[in-house]
Each structure stands twice: as C-alpha cells, then as structure tokens.
N, C-alpha and C positions, 0 to 999 in steps of 0.2 A: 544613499538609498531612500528615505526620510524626507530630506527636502522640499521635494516637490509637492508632498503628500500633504504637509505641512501649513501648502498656502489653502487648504480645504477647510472650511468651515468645520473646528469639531474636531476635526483631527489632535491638537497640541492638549486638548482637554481629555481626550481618551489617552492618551498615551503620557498622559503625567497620570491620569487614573493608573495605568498597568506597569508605571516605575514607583509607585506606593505601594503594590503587589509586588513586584521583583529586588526592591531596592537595587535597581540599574538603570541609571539617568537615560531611557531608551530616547529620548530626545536628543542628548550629545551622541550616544554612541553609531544612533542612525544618522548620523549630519556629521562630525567632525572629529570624529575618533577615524586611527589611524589602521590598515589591514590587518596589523597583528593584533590589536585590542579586543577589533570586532571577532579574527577568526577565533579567539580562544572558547571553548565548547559552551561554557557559563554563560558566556555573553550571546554566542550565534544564535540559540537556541530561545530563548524567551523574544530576540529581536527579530527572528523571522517569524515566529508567529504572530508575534503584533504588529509585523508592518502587513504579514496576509489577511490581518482583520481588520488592520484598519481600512484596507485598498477594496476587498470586498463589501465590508457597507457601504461602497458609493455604488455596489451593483443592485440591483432587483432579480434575488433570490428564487423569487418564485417558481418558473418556468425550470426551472436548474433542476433535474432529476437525479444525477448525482456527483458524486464526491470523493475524492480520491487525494491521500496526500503518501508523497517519500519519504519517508524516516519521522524525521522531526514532526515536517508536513501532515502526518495524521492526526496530529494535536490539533492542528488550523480544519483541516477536515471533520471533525467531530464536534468541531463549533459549529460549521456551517452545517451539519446535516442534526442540529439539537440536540447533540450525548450531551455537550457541554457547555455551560458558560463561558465569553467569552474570557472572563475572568480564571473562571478556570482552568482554562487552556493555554493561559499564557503562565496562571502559576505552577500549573505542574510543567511547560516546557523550565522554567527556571532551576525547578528541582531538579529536572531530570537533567539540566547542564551539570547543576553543582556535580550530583551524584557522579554524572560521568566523567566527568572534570577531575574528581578526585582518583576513579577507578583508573585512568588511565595516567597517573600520577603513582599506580603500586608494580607497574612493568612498563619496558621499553617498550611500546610497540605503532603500529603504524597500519597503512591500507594502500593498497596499488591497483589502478583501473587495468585487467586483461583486456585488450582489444582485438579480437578476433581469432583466428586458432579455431580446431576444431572443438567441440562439447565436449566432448572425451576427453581427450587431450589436455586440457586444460582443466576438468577436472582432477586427473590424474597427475599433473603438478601441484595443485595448491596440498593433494593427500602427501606427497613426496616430502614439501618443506612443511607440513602440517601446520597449513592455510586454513579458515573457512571462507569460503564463498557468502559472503557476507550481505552484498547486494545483488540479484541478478535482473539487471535492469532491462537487458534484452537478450535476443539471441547470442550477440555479439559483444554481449559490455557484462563482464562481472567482476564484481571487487571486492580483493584478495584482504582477508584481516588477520593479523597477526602479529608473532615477533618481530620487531625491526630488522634483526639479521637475517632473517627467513624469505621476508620481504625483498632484501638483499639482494640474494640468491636466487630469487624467482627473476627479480632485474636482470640478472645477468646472466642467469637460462633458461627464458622462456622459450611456453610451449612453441611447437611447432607453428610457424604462421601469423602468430600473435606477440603485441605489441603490451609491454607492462610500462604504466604511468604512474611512479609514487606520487600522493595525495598529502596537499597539506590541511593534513586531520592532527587532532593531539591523541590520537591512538585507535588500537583495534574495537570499532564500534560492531554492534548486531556479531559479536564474539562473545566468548566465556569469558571472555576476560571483564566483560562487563556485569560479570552474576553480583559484584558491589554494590552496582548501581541499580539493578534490578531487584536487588534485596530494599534497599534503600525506599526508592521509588515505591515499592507495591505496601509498603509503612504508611508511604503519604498520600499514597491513591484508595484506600484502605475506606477515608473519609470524605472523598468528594462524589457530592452528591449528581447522580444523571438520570436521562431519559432518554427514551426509546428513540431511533431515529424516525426524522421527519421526512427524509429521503435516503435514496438509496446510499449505502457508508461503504466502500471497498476497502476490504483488509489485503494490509502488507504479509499477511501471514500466508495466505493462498487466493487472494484475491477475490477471494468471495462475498456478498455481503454478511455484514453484525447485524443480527436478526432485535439484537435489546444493546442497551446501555451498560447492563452490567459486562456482558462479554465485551464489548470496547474496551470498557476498562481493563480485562482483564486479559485484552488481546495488546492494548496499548502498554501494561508493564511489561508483557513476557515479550515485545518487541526488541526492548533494548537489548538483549540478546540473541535472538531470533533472527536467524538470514530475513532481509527486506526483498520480497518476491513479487517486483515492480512488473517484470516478467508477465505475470499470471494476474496482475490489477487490468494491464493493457489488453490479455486474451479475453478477459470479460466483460472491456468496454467494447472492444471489436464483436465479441458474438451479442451484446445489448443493442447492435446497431447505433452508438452515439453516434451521431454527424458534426458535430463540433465540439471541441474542448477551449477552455480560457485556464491560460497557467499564471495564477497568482504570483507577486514578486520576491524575491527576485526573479523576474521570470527570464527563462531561457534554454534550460536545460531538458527537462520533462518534455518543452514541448516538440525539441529537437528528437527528440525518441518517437513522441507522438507522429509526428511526419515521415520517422521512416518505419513502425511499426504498425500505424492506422492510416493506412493510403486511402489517400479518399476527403477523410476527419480535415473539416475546417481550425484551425489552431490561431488563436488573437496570446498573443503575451505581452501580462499588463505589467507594464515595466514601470511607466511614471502617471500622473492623469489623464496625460495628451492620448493614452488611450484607452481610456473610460467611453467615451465615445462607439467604438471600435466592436469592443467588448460587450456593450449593451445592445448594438444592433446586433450581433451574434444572438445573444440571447432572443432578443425578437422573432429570430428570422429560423431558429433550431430548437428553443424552448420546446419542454414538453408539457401536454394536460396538466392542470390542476388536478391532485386526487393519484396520482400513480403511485403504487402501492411502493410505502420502502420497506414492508418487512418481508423476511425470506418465508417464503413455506414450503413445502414439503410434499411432492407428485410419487405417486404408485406407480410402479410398473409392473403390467398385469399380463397374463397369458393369452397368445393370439388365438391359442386353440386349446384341447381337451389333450393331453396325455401326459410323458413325462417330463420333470423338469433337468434339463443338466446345467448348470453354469458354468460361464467363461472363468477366465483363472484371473479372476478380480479379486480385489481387498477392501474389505471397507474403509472409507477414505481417500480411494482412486480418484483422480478426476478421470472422468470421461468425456469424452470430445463426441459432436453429432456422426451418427455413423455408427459406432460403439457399438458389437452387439453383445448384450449383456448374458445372452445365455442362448439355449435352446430351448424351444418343445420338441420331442419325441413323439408322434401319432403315429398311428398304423398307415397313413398316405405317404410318410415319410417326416423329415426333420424341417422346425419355423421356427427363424432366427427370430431373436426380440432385441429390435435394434433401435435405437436411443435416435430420436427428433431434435434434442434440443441437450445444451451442454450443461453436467451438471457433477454434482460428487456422489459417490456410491455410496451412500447413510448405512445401510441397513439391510440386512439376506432378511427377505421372509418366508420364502423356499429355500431349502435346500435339494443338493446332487439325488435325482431318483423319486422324488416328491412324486408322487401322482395330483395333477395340478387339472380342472378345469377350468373352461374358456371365459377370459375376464379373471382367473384367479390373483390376488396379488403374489409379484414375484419379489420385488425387491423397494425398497424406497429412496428415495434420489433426491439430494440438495440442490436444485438449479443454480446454476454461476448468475449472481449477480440478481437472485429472488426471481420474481414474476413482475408481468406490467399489465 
C-alpha cells in the first residue's frame, strides 16, 4: 500500500516522523508485512491514516470544500478540514487501535455486511439475534455487530432478500461492546489540542457538519461506539450539490457507494501516485471558491401569515428533508403550510400548538445539513 508513496519526495521522512508517534515501524508494515499483521485493529488504524495523509499532501487542498471520513477515516478528515494536527490524528488513531484492540479481546464477537432485504426486515433481525446496525452505509449495505454466535445465526437466516457477508474485523466495532475503548480514548482525547474547521467536517454521527473543534472531538470519542451513519454523510453531500469526490487510499470502497448513491458525482480513487494527476485535475475542474463558509449556522423559520400556529408531529432532532412542512398557520382565509426550502435538522420550537403568531413571526430554528455556502 506504502510503496509507491515512498518513491515521493518526503514521504519516508513523514512517516518515520509518525512511527516515533505510534511506535509502529509504518514503513515495513505499509510495504512488507503480511494481511494478518496489517489487519490487526492496532496496526490498520494508525496506518491508514497515515498513508491518507501522506497521499493528500501531494494534493492542493484549497479548492476542497469538504471532508468526509468512514470510521477510522474521520481521524484523516479532521486533519484535512484543521480540527487537528497531522500528528494528532495519527496518534490518537494509534490509541484508539490499542483501545479497541484490547475491547475486543474481553468478548467473542464479530460483524457481517447485510446486503439488500427490505429496511424493516432487516432491521427486525439484527433486534431478533440482538445485532446493532453498526454501519449504515447505504440504503442497501448495513453492518451487523455483535456476538460471534449471533452473527452465526444471522448467517444462516437471513432477512428476507438479503445476503449476510462475515467480515474479517477483530470484533463488534461502533457496538457497546466497545464502551472500553471509548472510556479509554475520551482519557486521551481529554488533552489534544484543536481548531475550529477550515472547511466543511461531515459527521459519521448524522451527517451533519461540526460547527467547532471541540464537538469533533467529542463526536470523534462517542464514535467508537456510535452506529457509523455513512448513510446520511452521502444525503448531505448530495443536497450540498458536490459534483466530484476523490476517495483517499486505500481507495475503493467509498467511492463505489459514491457511484451508486451520487449519480451524476465525478469520483477519481487515489490508489497509488499514477493518480495524482487525475485527482488534481478533479480539483481544478470542481473545486470550490476560496472563502466558503465551514461553520454551521442556524436559519429561523418564520410565519407566512398572521394567525394561529399548529405544528407537525416533529421532534427536536428530526432531520427534515426539502418539502417538510413543519407546521401550519391558522388565519381566517384558511390554513398556510410552512414548508422547508432547504434540508436541515429541527434545533429548536419557538412556537408552540395555538400560539397566536404574526406574519414573519419566528416559528422554529433549524440546523441546515451540511452549514450554509
């Protein structure tokens, strides 16, 4: 994986930099360590973020409005949108190997990709062998964490339609069963210092943007146990309008979802330097303004008209899709929906059912998917 990175100017001196950091020779184990050494969680996790940082400094950042990482992946993301040092982000992926390294070292347990099935359906087995849904990567792909026998049992009666693929993972990730490592981690994370993002940061949490540094951080511990909601990063690159993504290495995976989830979205996957090239004219040719705002803020939604307010049977927290309507007005000509433009999460009532409300009054406050531009 390493190799070819290698013959880069810089490269071999960053990456003996971030094995002084990890105490893990990231130089042999990207070049000549064998599948078992590298997939063990301790090892994967500090060496794919360093090989996504080392492969992204040969790009020009600039233009790049935002950032988006899988699991581990939001460690490599948080570097590139400036929560963190590079340094950073590859010692706390180190930690958060060991940690999880050891949590799935105190139970049996494992992960199984469901592929296809209905939603339901498939919900209602992983509740049966008491599964979480650990990743949901798309409509179509979520993956089962849990006990290894349970696991088992989902293998051998799955939902209707649907196809179960055991993973070789060393145990139930983004599970309770990782609250060790999540204990562990939020000790070490406790003291690294960040900054606000530079560009827009998608959380694995709901896919929204991290408005500061310190929620990163505090979105990136409560991850390792937290379903990964890949899901809802893609619903909010698609209503952002990106027209092109570049999936960092190992690239391949992501960007195969990217293709069948963002129809349309140009996708380059930088696998080795042969496509640096590739990758940089992307940027060229999709890059966004200098200056586009990465923090999230916060739009009022206000009353069309003068009379009463009733609300839809919303919750704060809802994500709302465009369309949405979030409530009524009441007037004596009759009833005006107040229907959502642009997709966002429901923050805050500042009416409530009955309110005598007039016209321009604020009704509710609303987090947009993915901040403003």
């Amino acid at each position: 994986m390493l190799a070819p990175w290698l013959e880069l100017p810089g490269v071999a001196d960053r990456l003996r930099w971030y094995t002084s950091l990890t105490g893990l020779d990231l130089i042999r184990l990207g070049t000549t360590a064998d599948a078992d050494e590298i997939r063990a969680t301790e090892v994967a996790q500090p060496l794919l973020v360093a090989t996504g940082l080392v492969a992204s400094a040969q790009l020009g950042l600039d233009e790049v409005t935002v950032v988006a990482g899988h699991s581990i992946g939001e460690l490599t993301a948080a570097a590139l949108a400036g929560v963190l040092t590079a340094e950073s982000a590859v010692g706390l992926a180190a930690a958060r190997g060991r940690a999880m390294a050891d949590a799935c070292r105190e139970a049996d347990t494992t992960m199984a990709a469901v592929l296809g099935g209905d939603p339901d359906d498939v919900s209602a087995a992983l509740e049966t062998y008491g599964l979480t849904a650990a990743n949901r990567n798309s409509a179509g792909q979520v993956v089962a964490a849990g006990a290894t026998d349970a696991v088992r049992r989902l293998v051998t009666d799955p939902p209707a339609r649907a196809r179960v693929v055991v993973l070789q993972v060393a145990g139930a990730f983004h599970s309770d069963y990782m609250a060790p490592a999540g204990a562990a981690l939020a000790a070490i994370a406790a003291g690294v210092p960040t900054a606000d993002p530079l560009r827009l940061l998608l959380s694995n949490t709901d896919g929204t943007a991290v408005p500061t540094g310190a929620e990163t951080l505090r979105r990136l511990v409560a991850q390792v146990t937290a379903p990964v909601r890949w899901d809802l990063c893609q619903a909010t690159l698609r209503h952002l309008g990106v027209t092109a993504a570049i999936e960092l290495p190992p690239a391949g995976t992501l960007a195969g979802l990217a293709k069948r989830e963002l129809k349309g979205v140009e996708v380059v996957t930088l696998k080795t330097p042969d496509d640096l090239p590739a990758a940089r004219d992307l940027i060229a040719r999709h890059g966004g303004p200098a200056g586009a705002e990465p923090s999230v803020s916060f739009r009022v939604v206000v009353a069309p008209a003068a009379g009463t307010f009733a609300p839809s049977a919303l919750s704060e927290g809802d994500t709302l899709a465009i369309g949405t309507a979030v409530g009524q007005v009441m007037t004596r000509q009759g009833s005006h929906d107040v229907m959502l433009t642009y997709p966002a999460v429901l923050a805050e009532w500042l009416a409530v059912d009955g309110d005598p409300v007039g016209a321009g009054q604020p009704l509710a406050r609303l987090h947009p998917l993915g901040g403003t531009r």
